[in-house]
C-alpha positions as CSV (number, residue, x, y, z in Angstrom):
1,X,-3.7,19.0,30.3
2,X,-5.3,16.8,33.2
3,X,-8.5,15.0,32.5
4,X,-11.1,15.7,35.1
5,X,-14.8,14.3,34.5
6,X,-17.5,14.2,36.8
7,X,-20.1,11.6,36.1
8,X,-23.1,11.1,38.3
9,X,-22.4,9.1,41.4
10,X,-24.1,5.1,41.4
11,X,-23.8,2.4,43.3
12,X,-22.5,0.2,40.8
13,X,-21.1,1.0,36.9
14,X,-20.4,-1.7,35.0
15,X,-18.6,-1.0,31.5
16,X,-18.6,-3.9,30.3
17,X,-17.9,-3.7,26.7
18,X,-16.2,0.2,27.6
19,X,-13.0,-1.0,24.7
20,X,-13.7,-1.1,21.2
21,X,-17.5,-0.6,19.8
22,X,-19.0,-0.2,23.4
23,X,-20.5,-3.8,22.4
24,X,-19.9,-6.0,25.5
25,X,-19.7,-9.0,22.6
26,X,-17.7,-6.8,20.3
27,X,-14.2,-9.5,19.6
28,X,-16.0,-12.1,21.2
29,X,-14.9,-14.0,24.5
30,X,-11.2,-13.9,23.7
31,X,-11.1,-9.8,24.8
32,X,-9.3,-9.2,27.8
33,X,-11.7,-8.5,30.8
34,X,-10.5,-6.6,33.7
35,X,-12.2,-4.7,36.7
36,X,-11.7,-1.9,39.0
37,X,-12.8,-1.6,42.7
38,X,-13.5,1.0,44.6
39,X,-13.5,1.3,48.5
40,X,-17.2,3.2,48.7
41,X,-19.7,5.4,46.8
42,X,-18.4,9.1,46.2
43,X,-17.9,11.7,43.3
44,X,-14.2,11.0,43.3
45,X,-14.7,7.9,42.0
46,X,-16.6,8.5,39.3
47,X,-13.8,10.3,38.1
48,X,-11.7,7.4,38.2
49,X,-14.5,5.5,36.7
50,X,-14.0,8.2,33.1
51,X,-10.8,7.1,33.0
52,X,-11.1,3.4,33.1
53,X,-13.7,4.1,30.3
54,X,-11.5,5.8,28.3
55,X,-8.8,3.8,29.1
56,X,-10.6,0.5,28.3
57,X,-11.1,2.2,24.7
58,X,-7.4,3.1,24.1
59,X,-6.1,-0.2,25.3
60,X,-9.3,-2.2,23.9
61,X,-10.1,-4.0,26.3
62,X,-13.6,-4.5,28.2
63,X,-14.0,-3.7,32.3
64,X,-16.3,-3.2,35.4
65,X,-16.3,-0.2,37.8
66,X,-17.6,-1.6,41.0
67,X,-18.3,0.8,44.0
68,X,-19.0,-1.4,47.1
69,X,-21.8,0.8,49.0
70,X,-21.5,-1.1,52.0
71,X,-18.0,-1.1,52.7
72,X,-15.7,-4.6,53.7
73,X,-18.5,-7.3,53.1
74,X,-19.6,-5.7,49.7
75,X,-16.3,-5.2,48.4
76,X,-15.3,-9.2,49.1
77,X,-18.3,-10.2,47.6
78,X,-17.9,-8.6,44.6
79,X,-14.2,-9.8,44.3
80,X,-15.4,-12.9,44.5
81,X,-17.6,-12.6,42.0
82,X,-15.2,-11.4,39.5
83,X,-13.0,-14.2,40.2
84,X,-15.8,-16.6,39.3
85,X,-15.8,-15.2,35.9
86,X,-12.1,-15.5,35.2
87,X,-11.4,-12.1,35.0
88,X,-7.7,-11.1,34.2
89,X,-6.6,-8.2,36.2
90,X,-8.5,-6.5,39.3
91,X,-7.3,-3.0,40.1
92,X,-8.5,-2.4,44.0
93,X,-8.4,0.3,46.5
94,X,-8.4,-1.8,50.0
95,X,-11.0,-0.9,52.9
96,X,-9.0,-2.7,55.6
97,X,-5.4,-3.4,54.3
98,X,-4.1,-4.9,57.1
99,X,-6.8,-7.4,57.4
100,X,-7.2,-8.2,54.2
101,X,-3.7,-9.5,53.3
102,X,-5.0,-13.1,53.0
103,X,-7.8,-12.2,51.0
104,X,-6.0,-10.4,49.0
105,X,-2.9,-12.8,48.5
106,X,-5.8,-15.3,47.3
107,X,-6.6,-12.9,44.5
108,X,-3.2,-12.4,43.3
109,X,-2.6,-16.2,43.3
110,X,-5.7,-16.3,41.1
111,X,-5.4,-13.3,38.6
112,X,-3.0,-10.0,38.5
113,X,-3.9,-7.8,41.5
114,X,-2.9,-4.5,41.5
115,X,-4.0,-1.8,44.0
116,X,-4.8,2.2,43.4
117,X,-5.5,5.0,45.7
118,X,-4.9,3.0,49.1
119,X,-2.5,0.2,48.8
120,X,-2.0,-2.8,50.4
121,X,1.9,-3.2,51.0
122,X,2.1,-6.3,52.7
123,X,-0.1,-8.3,50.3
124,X,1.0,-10.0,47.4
125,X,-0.3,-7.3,44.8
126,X,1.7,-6.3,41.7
127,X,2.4,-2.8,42.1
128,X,-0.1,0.5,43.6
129,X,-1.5,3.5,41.6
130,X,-2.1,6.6,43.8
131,X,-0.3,9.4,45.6
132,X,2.2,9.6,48.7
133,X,-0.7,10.3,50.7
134,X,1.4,11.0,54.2
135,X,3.4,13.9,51.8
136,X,-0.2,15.0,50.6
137,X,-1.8,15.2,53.7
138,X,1.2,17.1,55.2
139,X,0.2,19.9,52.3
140,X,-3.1,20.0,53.8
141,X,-1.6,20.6,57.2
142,X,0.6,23.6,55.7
143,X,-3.0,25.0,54.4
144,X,-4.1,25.1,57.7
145,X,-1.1,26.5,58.7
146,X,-1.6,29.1,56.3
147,X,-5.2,29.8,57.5
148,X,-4.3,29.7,61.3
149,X,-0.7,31.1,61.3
150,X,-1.0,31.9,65.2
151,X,-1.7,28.0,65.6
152,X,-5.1,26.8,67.3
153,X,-7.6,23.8,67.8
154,X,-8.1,21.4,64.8
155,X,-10.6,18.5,64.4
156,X,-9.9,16.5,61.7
157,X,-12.7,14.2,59.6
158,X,-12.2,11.3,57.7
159,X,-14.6,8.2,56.1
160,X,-12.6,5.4,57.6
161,X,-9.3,4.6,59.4
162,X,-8.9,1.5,58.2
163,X,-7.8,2.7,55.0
164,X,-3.8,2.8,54.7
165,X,-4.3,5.8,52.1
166,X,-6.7,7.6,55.4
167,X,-3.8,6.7,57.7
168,X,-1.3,8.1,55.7
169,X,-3.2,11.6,55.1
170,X,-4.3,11.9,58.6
171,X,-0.6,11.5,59.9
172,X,0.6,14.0,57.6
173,X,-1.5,16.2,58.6
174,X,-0.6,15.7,62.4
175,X,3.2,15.7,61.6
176,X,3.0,18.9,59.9
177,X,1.1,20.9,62.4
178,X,3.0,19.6,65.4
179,X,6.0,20.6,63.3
180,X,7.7,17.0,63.6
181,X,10.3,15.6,60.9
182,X,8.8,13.5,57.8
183,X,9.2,10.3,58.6
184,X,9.6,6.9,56.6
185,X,6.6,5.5,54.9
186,X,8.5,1.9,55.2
187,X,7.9,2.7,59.1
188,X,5.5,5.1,59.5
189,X,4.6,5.3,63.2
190,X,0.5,6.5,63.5
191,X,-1.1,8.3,66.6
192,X,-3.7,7.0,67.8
193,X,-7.6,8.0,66.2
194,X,-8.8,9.1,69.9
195,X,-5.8,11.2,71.0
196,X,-5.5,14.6,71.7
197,X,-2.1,15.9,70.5
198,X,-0.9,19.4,71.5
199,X,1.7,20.6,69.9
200,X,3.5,24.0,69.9
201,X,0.8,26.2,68.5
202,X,-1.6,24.1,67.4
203,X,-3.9,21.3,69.0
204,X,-5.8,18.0,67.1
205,X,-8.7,18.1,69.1
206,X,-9.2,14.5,67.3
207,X,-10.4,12.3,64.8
208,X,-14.1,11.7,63.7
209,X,-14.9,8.8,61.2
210,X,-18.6,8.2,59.7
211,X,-18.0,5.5,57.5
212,X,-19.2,6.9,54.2
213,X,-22.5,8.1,55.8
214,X,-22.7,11.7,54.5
215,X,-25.8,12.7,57.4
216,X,-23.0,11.3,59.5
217,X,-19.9,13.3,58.0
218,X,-22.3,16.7,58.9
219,X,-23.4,15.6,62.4
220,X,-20.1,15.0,63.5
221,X,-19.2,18.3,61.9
222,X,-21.9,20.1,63.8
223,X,-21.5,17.9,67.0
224,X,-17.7,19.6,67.2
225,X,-18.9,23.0,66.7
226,X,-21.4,22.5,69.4
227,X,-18.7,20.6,71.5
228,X,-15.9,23.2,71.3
229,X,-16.1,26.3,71.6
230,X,-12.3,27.3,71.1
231,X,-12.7,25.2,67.3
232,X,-10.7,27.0,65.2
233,X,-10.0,24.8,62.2
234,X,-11.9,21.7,60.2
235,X,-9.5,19.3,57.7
236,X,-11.8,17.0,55.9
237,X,-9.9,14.1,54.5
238,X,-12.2,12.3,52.4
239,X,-13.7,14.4,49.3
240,X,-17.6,14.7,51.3
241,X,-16.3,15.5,54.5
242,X,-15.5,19.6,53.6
243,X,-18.9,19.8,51.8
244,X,-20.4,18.8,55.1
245,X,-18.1,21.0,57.4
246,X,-19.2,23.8,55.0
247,X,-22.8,23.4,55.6
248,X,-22.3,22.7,59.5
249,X,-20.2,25.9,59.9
250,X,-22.3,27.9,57.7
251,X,-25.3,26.7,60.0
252,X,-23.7,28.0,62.7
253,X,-22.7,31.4,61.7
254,X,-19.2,30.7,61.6
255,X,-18.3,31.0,57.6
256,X,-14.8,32.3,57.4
257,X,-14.5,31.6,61.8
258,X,-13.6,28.3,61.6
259,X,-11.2,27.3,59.1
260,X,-11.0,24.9,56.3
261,X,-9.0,22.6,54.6
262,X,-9.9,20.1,52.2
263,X,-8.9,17.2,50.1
264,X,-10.3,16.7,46.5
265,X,-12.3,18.8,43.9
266,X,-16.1,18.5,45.2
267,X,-17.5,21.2,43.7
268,X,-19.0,22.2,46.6
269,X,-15.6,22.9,48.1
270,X,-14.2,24.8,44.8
271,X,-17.0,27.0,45.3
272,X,-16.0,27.4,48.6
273,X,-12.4,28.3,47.9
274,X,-13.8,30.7,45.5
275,X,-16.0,32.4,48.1
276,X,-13.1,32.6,50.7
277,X,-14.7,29.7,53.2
278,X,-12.2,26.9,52.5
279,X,-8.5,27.6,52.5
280,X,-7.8,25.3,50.0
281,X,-7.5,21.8,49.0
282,X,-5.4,19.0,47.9
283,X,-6.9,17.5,44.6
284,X,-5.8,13.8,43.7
285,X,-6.2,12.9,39.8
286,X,-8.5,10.0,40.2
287,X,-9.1,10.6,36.2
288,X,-5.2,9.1,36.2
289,X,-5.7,6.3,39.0
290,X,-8.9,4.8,36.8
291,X,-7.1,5.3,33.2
292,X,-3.1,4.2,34.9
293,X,-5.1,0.9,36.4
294,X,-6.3,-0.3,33.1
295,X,-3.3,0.7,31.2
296,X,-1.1,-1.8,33.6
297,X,-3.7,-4.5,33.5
298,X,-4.2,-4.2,30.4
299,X,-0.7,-4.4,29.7
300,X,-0.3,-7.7,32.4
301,X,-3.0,-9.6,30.8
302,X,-1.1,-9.5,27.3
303,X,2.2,-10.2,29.4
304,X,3.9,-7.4,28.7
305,X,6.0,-6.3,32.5
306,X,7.0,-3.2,30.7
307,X,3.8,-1.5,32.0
308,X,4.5,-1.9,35.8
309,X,6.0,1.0,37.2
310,X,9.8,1.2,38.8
311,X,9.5,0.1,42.6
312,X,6.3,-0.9,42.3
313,X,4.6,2.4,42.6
314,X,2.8,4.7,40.1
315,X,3.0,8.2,41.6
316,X,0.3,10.5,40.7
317,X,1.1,13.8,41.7
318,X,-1.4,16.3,43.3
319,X,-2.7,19.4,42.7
320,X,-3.0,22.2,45.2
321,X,-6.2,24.2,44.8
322,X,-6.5,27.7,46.5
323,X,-7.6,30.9,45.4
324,X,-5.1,31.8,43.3
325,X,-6.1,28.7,40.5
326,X,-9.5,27.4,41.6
327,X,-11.3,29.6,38.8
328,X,-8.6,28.1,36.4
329,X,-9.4,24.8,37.7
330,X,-12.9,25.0,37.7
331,X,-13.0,25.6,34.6
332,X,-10.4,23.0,33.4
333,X,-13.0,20.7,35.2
334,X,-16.2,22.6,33.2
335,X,-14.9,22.4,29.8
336,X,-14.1,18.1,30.0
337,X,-17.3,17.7,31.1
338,X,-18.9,19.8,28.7
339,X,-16.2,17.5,26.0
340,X,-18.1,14.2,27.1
């Protein structure tokens, strides 16, 4: 059974001491001390942060969640930091993965780098932890599909495209409803953020960042309703973004109008598969990505290879939420918490 916890969201967790006795002195300075990264401040990740803490127990060994709340400047910062200490493993999700090769490359020559949930392919990182995001967000482009089968207008939200995991997504999403052939991660060719694509039978209006502001994530939400009339359908990629189209099209009087698609398990969007506002979405296991990212670092610090995964990736498959399993799912999710 998937493990799904939901902890309260914080700019910072450290576990130090998480493996073992919970004492952060507990097998004195000889205990293996890793860290995982996040690229912001959300929910989702402090579902990844439950499994590096019960990871860090099973593989004894002591870590530091770190959620950067101010996006590419934080998240350096406190890499650097780590490094200082001498840790011995950093699992990361990049903010900007095509500017941070040389950051990143310094890292790896200085402890094992691994990435999880957006990777970092041209960097000199071990191996990534996550999903094939373009294949996930093309399921979230078939939910629409679903919801809209006559086609229609699309807007499609997102925290950041900088991301290579938000990239991904987003292009899936676009392939699928302009009903073009999957194409190659290895050469994955990306639209454009501003353009308007028409396809067929449906139309991407466009693409609206906020940059992990959640006031942000609604007003651009409620600036599209006001913008288009002809809107006929909402994809949020990052988990806050469908919580804040939910609000901005309830606001307007447009529940079950305007459709929805999601990604992630914000309660606020199970409820709102539930109540027949949001289509569906696609759930990642972040659980998996925290616990998976100390497992291999745990593994690489004692030098054993074995850990790393063939090719270099650790897929974590999805889960597709609709109304068919989101009560099942819901309460999968209720009765781990309720087990913490």
């Amino acid at each position: 059974m998937k493990r799904w916890i939901t902890l309260a969201v914080v700019t910072m967790i450290a576990l130090n001491g998480c493996g073992g006795s919970g004492d952060q002195t507990a097998g004195g300075d000889d205990r293996v001390k890793i860290a995982y990264v996040t690229n912001g401040v959300d929910p989702f990740w402090s579902i990844a942060a439950a499994g590096v803490r019960a990871a860090a127990k099973d593989f004894d060994v002591d870590c530091e969640v770190l959620m950067p709340p101010k996006g590419l400047v934080d998240q350096k910062r406190m890499i650097e930091s780590l490094l200082a200490k001498g840790i011995q493993g950093i699992a990361v999700s990049p903010i900007d993965a095509a500017n941070q090769v040389q950051f990143l490359d310094e890292v790896a020559a200085n402890t094992n780098l691994i990435t999880q949930d957006s990777d970092a392919p041209d960097s000199n990182r071990i191996c990534f932890i996550g999903m094939n995001n373009y294949a996930a967000g093309r399921e979230a482009g078939k939910m629409m599909k679903d919801a809209l089968p006559d086609g229609g207008n699309i807007m499609i939200f997102v925290g950041r495209l900088e991301q290579l995991n938000a990239q991904q997504r987003r292009q899936g999403v676009i392939d699928e409803l302009l009903d073009r052939p999957i194409q190659n991660l290895d050469d994955l060719q990306v639209d454009s953020p501003g353009a308007r694509l028409e396809g067929e039978k449906y139309t991407i209006i466009g693409t609206l960042t906020d940059n992990f502001d959640y006031a942000k994530a609604k007003s651009n939400a409620e600036d599209t309703i006001a913008a288009n009339a002809d809107i006929n359908g909402m994809i949020g990629l990052f988990a806050y973004n469908m919580p804040a189209c939910i609000e901005a099209v309830k606001e307007a009087g447009k529940l079950g109008q305007i459709k929805l698609a999601s990604f992630d398990e914000d309660e606020r969007t199970l409820q709102g598969i539930i109540d027949g506002h949001v289509q569906g979405t696609v759930s990642q296991q972040p659980y998996q990505y925290g616990y998976q990212s100390v497992r291999v670092l745990a593994g690489l610090a004692r030098g054993d290879k074995s850990v790393l995964p063939e090719g270099g990736f650790l897929n974590i498959p999805v889960t597709l939420v609709t109304s068919e399993n989101a009560v099942a799912f819901r309460e999968e999710l209720a009765k781990l918490k309720g087990g913490q």
